[in-house]
C-alpha beads as a LAMMPS data file, in Angstrom:
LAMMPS data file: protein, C-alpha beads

87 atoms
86 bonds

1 atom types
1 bond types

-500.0 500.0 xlo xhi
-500.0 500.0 ylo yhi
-500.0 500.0 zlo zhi

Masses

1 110.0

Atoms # bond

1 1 1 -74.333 319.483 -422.777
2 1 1 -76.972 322.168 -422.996
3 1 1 -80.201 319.523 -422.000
4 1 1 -82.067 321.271 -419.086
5 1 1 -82.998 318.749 -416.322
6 1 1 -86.603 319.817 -415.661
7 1 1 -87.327 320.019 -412.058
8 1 1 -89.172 317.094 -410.186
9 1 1 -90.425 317.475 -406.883
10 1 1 -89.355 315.204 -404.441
11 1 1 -91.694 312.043 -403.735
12 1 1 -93.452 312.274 -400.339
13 1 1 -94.689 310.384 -398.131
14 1 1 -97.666 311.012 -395.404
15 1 1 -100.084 313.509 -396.837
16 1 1 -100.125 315.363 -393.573
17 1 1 -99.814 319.081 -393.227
18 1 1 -95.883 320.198 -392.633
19 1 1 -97.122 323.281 -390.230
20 1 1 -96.193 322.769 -386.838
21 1 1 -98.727 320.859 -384.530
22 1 1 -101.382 320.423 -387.532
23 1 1 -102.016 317.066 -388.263
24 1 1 -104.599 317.551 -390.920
25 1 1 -104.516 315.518 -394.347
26 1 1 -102.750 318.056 -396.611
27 1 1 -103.942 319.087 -400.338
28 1 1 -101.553 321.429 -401.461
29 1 1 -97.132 320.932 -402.266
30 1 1 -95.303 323.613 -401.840
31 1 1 -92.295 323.094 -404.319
32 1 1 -89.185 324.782 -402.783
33 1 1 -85.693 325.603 -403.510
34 1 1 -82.672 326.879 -401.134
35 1 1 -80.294 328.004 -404.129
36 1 1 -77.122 328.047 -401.454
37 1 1 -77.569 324.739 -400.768
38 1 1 -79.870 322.593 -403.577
39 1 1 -78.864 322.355 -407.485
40 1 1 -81.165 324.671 -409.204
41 1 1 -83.487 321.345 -410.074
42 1 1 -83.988 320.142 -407.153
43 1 1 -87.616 320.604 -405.556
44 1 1 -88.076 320.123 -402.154
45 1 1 -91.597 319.711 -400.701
46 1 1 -93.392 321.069 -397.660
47 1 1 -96.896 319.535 -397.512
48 1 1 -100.001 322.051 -396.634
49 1 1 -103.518 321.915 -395.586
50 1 1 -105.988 324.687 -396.493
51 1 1 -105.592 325.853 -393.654
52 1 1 -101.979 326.456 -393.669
53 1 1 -101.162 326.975 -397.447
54 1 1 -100.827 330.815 -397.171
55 1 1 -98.977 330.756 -394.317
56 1 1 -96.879 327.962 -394.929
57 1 1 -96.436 329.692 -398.547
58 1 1 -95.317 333.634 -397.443
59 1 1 -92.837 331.667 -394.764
60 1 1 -90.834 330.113 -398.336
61 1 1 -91.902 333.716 -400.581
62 1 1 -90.221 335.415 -397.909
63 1 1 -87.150 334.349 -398.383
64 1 1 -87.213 333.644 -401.962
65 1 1 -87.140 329.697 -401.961
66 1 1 -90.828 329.244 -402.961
67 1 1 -91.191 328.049 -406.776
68 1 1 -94.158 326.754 -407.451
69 1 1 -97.772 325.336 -405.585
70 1 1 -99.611 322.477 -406.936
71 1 1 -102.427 319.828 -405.658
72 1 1 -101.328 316.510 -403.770
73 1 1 -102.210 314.752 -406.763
74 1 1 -99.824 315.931 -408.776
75 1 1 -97.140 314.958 -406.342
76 1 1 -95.101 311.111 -406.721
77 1 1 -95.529 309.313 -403.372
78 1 1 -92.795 307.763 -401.797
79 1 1 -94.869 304.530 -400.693
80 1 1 -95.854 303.838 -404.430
81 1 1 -91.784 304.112 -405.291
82 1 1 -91.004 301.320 -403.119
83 1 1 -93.930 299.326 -404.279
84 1 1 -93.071 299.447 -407.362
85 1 1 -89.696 298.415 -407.043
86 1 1 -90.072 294.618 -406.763
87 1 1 -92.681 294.408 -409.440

Bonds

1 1 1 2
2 1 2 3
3 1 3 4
4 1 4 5
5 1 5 6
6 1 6 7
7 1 7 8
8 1 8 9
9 1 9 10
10 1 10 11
11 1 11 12
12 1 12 13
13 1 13 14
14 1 14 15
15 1 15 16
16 1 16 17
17 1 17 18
18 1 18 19
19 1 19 20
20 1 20 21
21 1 21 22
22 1 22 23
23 1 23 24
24 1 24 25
25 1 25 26
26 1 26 27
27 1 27 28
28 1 28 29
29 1 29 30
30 1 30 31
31 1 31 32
32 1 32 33
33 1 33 34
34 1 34 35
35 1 35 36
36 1 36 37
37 1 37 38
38 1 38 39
39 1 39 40
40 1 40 41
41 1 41 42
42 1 42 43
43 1 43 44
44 1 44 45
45 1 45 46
46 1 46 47
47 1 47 48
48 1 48 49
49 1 49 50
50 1 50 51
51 1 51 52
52 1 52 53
53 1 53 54
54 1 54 55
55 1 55 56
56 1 56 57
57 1 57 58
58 1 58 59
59 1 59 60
60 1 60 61
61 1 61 62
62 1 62 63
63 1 63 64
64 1 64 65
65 1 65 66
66 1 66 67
67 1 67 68
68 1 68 69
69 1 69 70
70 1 70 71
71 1 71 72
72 1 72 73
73 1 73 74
74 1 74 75
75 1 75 76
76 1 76 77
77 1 77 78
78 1 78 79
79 1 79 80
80 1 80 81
81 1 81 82
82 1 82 83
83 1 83 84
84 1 84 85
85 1 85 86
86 1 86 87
């Protein structure tokens, strides 16, 4: 079985910025990876504001778990899974 599992990000919930104390709607995901402890296709998400997406970004770079950035928008929401699920 040689199919690669692409990775998907993790559904969130709360648009709000993950740096500490900010409460500020957030715009960015920052797609993340801990290889001792996730499967290599597993994305987890920290949410960022403008404000915080460098920061929040050279925090993960720094110790090599940051993968990828991308808009909010591109991101599955939690609430919508649920939703759907009775439909």
């Amino acid at each position: 079985m040689s199919a690669e599992t692409t990775p998907r990000p993790d559904a969130v919930g709360d648009l709000v910025c993950s740096a500490k104390g900010c409460r500020e709607t957030a715009a960015w995901g920052l797609l993340w990876n801990n290889p001792r402890l996730h499967t290599p296709e597993r994305r987890k998400v920290w949410l960022a504001c403008d404000e915080h997406r460098t920061s929040l970004s050279e925090f993960l770079e720094l110790r090599g778990f940051l993968r990828d950035v991308v808009p909010v928008a591109e991101l599955d929401r939690a609430d919508e899974q649920v939703e759907g699920a009775g439909a």
